[in-house]
C-alpha positions in Angstrom: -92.0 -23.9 51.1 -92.5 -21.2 53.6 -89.2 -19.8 53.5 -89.3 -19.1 49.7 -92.6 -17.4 50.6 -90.4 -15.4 53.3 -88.3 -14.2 50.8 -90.5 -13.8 48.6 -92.6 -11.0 50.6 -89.1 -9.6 51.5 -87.9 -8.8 48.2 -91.5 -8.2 46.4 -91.5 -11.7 44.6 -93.9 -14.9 44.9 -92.6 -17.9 46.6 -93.0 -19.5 43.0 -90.8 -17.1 41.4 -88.1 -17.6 43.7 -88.3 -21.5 43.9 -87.8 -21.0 40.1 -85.4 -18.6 40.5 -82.9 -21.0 42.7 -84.0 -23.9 40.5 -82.5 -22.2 37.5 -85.7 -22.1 35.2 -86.0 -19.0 32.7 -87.4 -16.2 35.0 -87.1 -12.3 34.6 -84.5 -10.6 37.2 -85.8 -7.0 37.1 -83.2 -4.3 38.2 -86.1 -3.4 41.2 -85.9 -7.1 42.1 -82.5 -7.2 42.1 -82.0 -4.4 44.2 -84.1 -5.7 46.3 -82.5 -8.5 46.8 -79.4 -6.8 47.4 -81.0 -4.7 50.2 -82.7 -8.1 52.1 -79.2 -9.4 52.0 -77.8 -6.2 53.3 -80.0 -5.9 56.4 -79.3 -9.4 57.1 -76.0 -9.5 57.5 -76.3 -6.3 59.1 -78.7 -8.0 61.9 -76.0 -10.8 62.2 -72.8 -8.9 62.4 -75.0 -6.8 65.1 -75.9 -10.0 67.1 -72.4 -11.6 66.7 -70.8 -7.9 68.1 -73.4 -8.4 71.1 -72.6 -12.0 71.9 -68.9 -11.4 71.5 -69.7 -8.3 73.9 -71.2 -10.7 76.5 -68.6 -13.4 75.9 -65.6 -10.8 76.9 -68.1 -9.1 79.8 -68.4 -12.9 81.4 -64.5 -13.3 81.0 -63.7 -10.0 82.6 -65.9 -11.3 86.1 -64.5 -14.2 86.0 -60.9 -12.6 85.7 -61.7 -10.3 88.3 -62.8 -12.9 90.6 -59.9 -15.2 89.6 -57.2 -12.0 91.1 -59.6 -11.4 93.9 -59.5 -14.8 95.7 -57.7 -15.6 98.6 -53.8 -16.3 97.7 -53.1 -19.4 99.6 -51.3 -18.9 103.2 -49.3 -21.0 105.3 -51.2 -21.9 108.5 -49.9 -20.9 111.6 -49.8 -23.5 114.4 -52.6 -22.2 117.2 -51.3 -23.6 120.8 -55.0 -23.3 122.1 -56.2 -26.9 120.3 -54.2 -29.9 121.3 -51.8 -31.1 118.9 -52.4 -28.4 116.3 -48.4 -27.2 116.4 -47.7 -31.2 115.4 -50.4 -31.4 112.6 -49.8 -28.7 110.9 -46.1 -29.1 111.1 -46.3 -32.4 109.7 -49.1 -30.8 107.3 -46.8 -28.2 106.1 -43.9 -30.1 105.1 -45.3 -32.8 103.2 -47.2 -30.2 101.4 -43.9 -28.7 101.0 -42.7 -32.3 99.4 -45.6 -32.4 97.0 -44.8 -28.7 95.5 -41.0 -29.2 95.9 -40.5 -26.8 98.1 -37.7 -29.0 100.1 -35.4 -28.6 97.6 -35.3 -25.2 97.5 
């Protein structure tokens, strides 16, 4: 009930008139009512399409930082074997070739 009251005050009508006019009972259109309507309907899709553009806006500016931070990680890098911690040359030797297995890299 409100929102035919909305309209109503939007486009110069009761809330009655409209909840007969949407019902289909015998009610006057005037040309100043109908224009009216015309220009509610206007400015509303106007204030959609504008808040659509913005969210779209903020959609593409989120993907852009999250594309930037995508490229600006760290690439992966093979890890050299430090000879100042016991054992290191070993692990990471065995590290790096079964690493190698599980991207195929041994094949190549």
């Amino acid at each position: 009930m409100v929102a035919y009251d909305d309209v109503g005050r939007a486009i110069g009508e009761s809330g009655s008139w409209v909840r007969k006019f949407l019902g289909r009972h015998a009610v006057r259109l005037d040309a100043d009512t109908y224009l009216a309507i015309r220009a509610a309907y206007d400015r509303e899709c106007a204030r959609i399409e504008a808040e659509a553009e913005l969210e779209r806006a903020r959609f593409f500016a989120l993907g852009g930082r999250l594309d930037a931070m995508a490229s600006s990680e760290a690439k992966p890098r093979r890890m050299a074997a430090s000879s100042t911690v016991t054992g290191a040359g070993t692990t990471s030797a065995v590290v790096a070739s079964e690493m190698a297995e599980m991207v195929g890299e041994d094949r190549q």
